[in-house]
C-alpha positions as CSV (number, residue, x, y, z in Angstrom):
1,X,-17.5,-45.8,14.7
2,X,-16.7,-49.6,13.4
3,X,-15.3,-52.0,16.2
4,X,-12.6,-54.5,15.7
5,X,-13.2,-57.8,16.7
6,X,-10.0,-60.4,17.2
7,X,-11.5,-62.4,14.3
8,X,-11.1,-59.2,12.3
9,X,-15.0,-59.4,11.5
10,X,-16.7,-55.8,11.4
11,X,-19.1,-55.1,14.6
12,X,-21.8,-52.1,14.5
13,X,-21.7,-49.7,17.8
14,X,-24.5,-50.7,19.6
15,X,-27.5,-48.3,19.5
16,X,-28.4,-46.1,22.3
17,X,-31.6,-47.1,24.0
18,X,-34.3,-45.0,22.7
19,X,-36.8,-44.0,25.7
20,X,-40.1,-42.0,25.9
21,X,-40.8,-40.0,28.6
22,X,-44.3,-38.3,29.6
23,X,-44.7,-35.2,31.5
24,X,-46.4,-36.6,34.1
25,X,-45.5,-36.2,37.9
26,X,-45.5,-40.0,38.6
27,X,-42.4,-40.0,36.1
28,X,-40.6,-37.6,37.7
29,X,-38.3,-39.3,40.3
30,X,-37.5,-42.4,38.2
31,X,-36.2,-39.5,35.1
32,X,-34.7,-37.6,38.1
33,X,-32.7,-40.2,39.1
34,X,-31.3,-41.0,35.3
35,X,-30.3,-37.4,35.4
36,X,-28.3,-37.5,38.4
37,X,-26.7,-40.0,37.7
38,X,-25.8,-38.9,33.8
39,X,-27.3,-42.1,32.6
40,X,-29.4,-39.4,30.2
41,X,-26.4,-38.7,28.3
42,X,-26.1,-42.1,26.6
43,X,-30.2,-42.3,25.6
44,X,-32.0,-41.2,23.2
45,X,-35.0,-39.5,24.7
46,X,-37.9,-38.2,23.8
47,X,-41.0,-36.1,25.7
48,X,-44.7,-36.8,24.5
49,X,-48.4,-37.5,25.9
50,X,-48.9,-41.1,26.7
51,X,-51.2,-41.5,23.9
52,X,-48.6,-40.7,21.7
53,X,-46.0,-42.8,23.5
54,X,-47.9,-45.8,23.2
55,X,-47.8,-45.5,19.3
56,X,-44.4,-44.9,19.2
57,X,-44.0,-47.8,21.3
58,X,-46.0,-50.0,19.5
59,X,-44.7,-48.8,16.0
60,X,-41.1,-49.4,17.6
61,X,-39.9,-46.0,17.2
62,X,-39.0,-46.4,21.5
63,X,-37.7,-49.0,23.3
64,X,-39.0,-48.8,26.6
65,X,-41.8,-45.8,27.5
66,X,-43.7,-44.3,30.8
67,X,-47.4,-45.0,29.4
């Protein structure tokens, strides 16, 4: 999808936030609350151990992770 501005200049979509999430208990209510709330459906989310997180993070594959 390419948005219009009034100035008739081409604007990308803006890119959904891309989040890492680790299986860890201590995550659960924060991810909980994203899913009642259907924020989940407009991120990109991903599931891995925090050491692999943390590369992904670093590398800038994710925008904001649980570590």
């Amino acid at each position: 999808m390419i948005c219009m501005t009034s100035s008739s200049q081409i604007r990308q979509p803006t890119r959904r936030p891309r989040v890492g999430r680790s299986a860890f208990l201590t995550c659960t209510p924060v991810f909980w609350g994203l899913a009642r709330s259907t924020a989940l459906l407009d991120i990109d989310l991903v599931q891995d151990t925090p050491d692999r997180l943390t590369g992904r993070l670093l590398s800038g594959d994710r925008d904001v992770s649980s570590i």
